[in-house]
Structure formats: C-alpha cells, structure tokens
N, C-alpha and C positions, 0 to 999 in steps of 0.2 A: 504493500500500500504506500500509495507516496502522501509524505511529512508535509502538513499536519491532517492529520485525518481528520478533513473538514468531508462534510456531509456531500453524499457523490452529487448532490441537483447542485450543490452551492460551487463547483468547482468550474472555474473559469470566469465568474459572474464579476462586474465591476461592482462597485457599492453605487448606490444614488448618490445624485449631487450635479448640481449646476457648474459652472465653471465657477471658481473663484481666483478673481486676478486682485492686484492693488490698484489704488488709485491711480497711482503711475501708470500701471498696464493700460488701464479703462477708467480714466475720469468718470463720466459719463456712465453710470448704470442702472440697466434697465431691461437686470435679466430675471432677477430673482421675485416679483411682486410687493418690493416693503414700499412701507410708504416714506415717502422723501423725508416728510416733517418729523424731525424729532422730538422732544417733549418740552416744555417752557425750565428756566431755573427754578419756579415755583414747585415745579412735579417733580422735576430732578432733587430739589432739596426734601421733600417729605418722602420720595421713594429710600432716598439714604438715609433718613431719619428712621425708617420702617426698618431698612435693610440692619442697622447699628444696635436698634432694638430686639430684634428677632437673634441679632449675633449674641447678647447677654445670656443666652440660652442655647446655645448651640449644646452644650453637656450634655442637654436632654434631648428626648427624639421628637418628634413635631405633630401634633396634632394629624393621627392617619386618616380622621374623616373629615377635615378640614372645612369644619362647621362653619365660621366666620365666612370662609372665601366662596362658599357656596347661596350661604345667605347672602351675599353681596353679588353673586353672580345671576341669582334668582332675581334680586330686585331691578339688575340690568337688563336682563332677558325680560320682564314682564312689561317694557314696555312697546314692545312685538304683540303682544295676544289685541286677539278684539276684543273692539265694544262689547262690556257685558258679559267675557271672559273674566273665570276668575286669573289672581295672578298665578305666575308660575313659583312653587315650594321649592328650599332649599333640597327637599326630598327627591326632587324630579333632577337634581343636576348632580354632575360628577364633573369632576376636573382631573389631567392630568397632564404632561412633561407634554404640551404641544398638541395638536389635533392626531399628529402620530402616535401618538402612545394612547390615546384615545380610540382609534381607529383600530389599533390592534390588540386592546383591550378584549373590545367588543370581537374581533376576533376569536380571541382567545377564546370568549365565554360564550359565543353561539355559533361560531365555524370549530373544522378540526375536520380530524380522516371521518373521511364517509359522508361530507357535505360539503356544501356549490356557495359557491360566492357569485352574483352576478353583476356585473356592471355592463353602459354602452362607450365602447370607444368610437371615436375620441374621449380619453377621459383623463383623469388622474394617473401618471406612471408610478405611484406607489401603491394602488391599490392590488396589484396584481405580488407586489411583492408582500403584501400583508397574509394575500391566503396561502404565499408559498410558505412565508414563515411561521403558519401555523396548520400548517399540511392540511389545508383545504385546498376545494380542487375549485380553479377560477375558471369561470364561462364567460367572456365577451363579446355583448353585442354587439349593433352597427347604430348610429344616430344615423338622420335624415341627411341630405346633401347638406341643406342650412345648419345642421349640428343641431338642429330639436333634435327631440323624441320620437318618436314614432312610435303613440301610445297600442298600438292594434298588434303591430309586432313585439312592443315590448310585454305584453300582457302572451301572449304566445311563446316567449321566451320561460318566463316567467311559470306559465302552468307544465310548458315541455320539461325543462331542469326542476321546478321545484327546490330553487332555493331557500336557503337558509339566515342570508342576509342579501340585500339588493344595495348597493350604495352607487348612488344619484348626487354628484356635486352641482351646486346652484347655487352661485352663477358656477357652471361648469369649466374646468381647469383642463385643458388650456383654452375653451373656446371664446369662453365667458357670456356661455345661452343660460337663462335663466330659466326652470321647470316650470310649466304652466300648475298653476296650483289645483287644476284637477285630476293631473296625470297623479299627484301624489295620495289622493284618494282611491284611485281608481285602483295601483299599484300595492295599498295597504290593503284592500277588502283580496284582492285576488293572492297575497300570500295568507291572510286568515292568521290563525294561529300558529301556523307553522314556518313564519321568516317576519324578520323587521326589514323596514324599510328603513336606510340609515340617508338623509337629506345632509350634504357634506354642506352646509355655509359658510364655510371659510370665508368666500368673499359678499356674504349676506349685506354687510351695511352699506354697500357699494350700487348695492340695486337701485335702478330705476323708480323714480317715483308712482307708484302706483301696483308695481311687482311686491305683493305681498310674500312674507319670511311663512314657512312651512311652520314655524310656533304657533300659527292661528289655529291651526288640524290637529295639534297633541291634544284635544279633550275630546275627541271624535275616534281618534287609535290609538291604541294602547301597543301596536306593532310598530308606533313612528317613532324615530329617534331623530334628534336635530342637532348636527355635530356644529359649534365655533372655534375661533380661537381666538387669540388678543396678538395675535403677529400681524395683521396686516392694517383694519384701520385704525384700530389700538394701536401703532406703532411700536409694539412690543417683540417685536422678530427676535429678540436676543433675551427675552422673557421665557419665553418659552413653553405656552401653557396654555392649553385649550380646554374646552369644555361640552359638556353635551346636555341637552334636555329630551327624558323620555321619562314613561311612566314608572314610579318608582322601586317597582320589581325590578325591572331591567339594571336601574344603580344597583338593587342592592345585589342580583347576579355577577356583575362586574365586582365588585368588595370580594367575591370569591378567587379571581384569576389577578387581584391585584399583588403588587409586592408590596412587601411590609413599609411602610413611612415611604411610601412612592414618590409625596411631592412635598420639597424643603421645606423649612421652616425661612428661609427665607424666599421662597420662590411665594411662598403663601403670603407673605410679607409686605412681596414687593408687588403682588397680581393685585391687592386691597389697595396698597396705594393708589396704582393706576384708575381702577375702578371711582376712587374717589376723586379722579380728576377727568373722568371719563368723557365729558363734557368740551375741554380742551383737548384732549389727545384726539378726539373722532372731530374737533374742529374745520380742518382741512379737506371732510369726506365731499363737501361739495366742492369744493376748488378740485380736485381731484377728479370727481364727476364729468364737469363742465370741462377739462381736459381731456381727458379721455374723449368725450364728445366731438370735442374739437378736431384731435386728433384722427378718429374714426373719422372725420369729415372731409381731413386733408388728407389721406391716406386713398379715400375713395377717388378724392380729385386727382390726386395722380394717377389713377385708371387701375389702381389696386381691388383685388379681393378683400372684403375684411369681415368679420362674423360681427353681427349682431353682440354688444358686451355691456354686462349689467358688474364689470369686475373693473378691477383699478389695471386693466393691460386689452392688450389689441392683438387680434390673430390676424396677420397679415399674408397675403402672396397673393397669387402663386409664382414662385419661380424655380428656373429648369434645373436650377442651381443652386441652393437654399445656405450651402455652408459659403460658398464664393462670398453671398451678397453680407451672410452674419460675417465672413472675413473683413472685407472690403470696410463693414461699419466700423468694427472693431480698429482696425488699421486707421480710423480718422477720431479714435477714444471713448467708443458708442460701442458697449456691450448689452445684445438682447440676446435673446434664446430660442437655437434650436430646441424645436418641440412642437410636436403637432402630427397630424397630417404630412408626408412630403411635401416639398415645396413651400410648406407655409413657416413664419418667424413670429415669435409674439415677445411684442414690447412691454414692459411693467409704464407706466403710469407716472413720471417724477415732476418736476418742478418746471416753470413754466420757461426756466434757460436751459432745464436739460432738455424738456422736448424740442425746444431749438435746435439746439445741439442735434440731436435724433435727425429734425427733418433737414437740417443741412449737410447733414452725411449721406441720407438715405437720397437727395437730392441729388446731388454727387455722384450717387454708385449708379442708379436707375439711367441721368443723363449720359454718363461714360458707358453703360453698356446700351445706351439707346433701347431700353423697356419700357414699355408702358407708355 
C-alpha cells in the first residue's frame, strides 16, 4: 500500500479552495464573494472587547449549546418570517464553524452509506464533497438553460432516487438564481417524511426586493431547513460561523453527530458582537445591490451572457477560452473565478473602484481579442 494510507476514493483528489494570491499578485479581488466593506472602529473595538472577555476564560470549555448566540441568532433571523408569523426560537437554530460545518453536520446526521444526497448542477462545488465525506452517494441534476429549476423534472428526480436530503442554494452559487418560493413547497411535500429539504442562503440578504427568504415556509414543514452564515453580508469571512433554522428535532438530531465544544468561546464571542452591530455590518447590502445591478447591466452591454443574480457576484461569458480571459484579467491585477459552467467566469461584487478596475481590464481583454 503506498504511505499514507489515505482512503483509496481520496487518492489523487486536490483539496477545495479558490486561488489565493497577495495583494501584490491581484490588487483587485473579486474571486472569493466577501464583501468589500469591513467593519467600523466602533464594531472592531467591542468585537475585541468581547474577544478579551471571553479570553478570561479560556481554562474553561465554552458553552457547547451556545444559548446566548442562538438567542441572538433567532432574534436576527425573525425578522425574515411573515406577517402574523410567530418569531423564530432559539430552539429552531444551530450554529457552527461556517455554513461548512453546518452542511456536513446535517450530513452527518441524515446522509451516510445507503443514502442519496440530491442537488441541480450548476450548483455549489462542495456539496458533492460533503456526501463523499460522509459516504453518501451524491445524484446531480440538471437546472434549466437560465439556471432555474425545472420544478416537473426536479420532483421526478426526487420520487426516482428518493433522497435523503435535497440541498437547493438561493440565490444559487455560482449562478446566483434565486428558488421561486413554491418550488420549495412543492419539493418538501414530495420528500414527506422521508428527506429534508436543506434551502442553502448563504447569499439570502443579497436578494432582490421582493424575493422572499424560505424562513416564511418553516411553520408549514417540518422537512425544511434554512442554512446562513455571517461571511458574506455580515462581513465576517474570517468569522467563520454559520447557522441554520429548522424544526427543532432536527437541532436536536445534529447535538448527536456534533463534536464536543465545537464552537469557541471566542468564536461565540465574537458572532454576538457582530450581531449586535448587525445593522452596520449588513449596511452596504444595498450599495452592493445596486452594483451588482449595474454591473449585470454593463456586462450585458458589452454583448455578454450573464445569469439572472439575487447574490453579491455575476456569472458571466461565454467564452471559447475561459482560463485565457481569467488570465489576461489577472495579468492587469483583477482576480475573479473560474467556476461555472464552461466558458462562463463569475465576479464577486467589490467597491465601486474595484469594479472599475474589473470593467477596464475586462474592456481591455474583450477589445484585444475583438469578442463581443
């Protein structure tokens, strides 16, 4: 056997992970989805004020059901539910180390050998490595040309496999389509008792005026789970801490497959902080918006493909040549990212001089190869 006897599926496989250059490499980035704006000296002085206090206690292990940060995460999430909704319970949420650990959580505790994970590609490139790493067997569908859904075949997917969990990102990563919210109805009653339907909203706060968050349907099914996290309009990428709301059976399922003190004493710390500045951090979500808009606008004007995006980045192409043109950016200090579809590049969403930046590269590359 050849050293070290890693598991025969895992042998040869790269790990995830986007490109990571320095500033020097790629001024200019606009690969990863964070969001540009960092947090005020006000948030930055009481997150370390939190973080300093939580350190007096390090001796001890940290609060494993992390009451506080759950009651704080309930009372942010409840402002998603509808009129005449009650709010959502500290009972109905879990947190852990990022939407990842969350996701494989729920893995853990409803996939495994002998059961189907379903998702539609285009979709998320980790989700396929969640059910491998918890030896479930992953099925991928197809979305529509436009990167919808295609409720008629996905409910046909869904009775053929009979899975175990469906996970549906909205606004979907990388397209950034946002689920019409009766595909997710339609999607709970046809697994029944026998699979959750897991609504990935990572890029939830990002959505379209008027695109309603999948929190409205948790009092309707008890099968829905609604995964966030605080990386992206929370500005918390280096936080590192997601969360989910479903019914509270399902947390307390997950308490089974969790590891012991899973998330720090300062991680919990420092998530309350943010939350109590919640208000400024998600500040920028319309500035951000209204770019993106823009963006998608001029992207179109130059005779470009672009999906439909309820998320803070833009799936752009097509071209014959996808890594030339992410070269070519890169070479003039504009890092986006392969991912997608062939042919297509999708940009994260930054500041109103890096998207400058972006369109005078991208301006550049298109006019020297004479595209579009």
């Amino acid at each position: 056997m050849t050293f070290p006897p890693l598991r025969e599926e895992l042998r040869g496989l790269a790990p995830y992970g986007a490109p990571q250059l320095s500033l020097e490499q790629a001024p200019v980035q606009l690969n990863t989805n964070e969001n540009p704006y960092g947090p005020s000296e006000a948030c930055v002085a009481d997150i370390a004020a939190a973080a300093a206090e939580a350190a007096r206690g390090l001796n001890r292990y940290p609060d494993r059901e992390h009451v506080a940060l759950r009651e704080g995460l309930a009372d942010y999430l409840s402002r998603d539910v509808a009129d005449g909704q009650d709010p959502i319970t500290p009972e109905q949420v879990w947190a852990a180390n990022g939407s990842n650990e969350v996701m494989l959580q729920l893995l853990q505790a409803f996939g495994g050998p002998g059961r189907t994970v379903v998702s539609f590609a285009p979709t998320y490139s980790m989700y396929p490595e969640y059910a491998r790493d918890t030896h479930s067997r992953f099925v991928a569908g197809r979305r529509a040309e436009d990167f919808t859904l295609d409720v008629d075949a996905a409910l046909e997917l869904v009775r053929t496999e009979r899975p175990s969990l469906v996970l549906l990102p909205s606004p979907n990563n990388p397209t950034g389509t946002a689920l019409e919210p009766e595909v997710v109805g339609v999607l709970c009653e046809a697994l029944g008792d026998d699979g959750l339907l897991v609504v990935d909203e990572a890029y939830g706060e990002f959505r379209r005026t008027g695109t309603p968050s999948a929190i409205e349907l948790l009092p309707s099914y008890p099968n829905l789970v609604v995964t966030r996290t605080m990386s992206k309009a929370f500005a918390g990428a280096g936080l590192r801490l997601g969360y989910l709301a479903a019914d509270p059976r399902i947390c307390d399922a997950i308490r089974v497959v969790r590891l012991p003190y899973h998330l720090s004493a300062v991680s919990q710390a420092v998530a309350l902080a943010a939350l109590r500045h919640h208000e400024e951090l998600l500040g920028k979500v319309d500035e951000l918006r209204h770019e993106r808009d823009e963006t998608v606008a001029w992207l179109r004007g130059r005779g470009l493909d672009v999906a439909d995006s309820d998320a803070n980045f833009a799936l752009f192409g097509t071209f014959p040549d996808r890594h030339a043109v992410w070269q070519r950016l890169l070479d003039q200090g504009v890092l986006v990212r392969e991912v997608g579809p062939e042919g297509w590049l999708r940009v994260s969403i930054g500041t109103p001089e890096e998207m400058t930046a972006f369109r005078e590269a991208l301006d550049a590359v298109l006019d020297e190869s004479g595209s579009k």
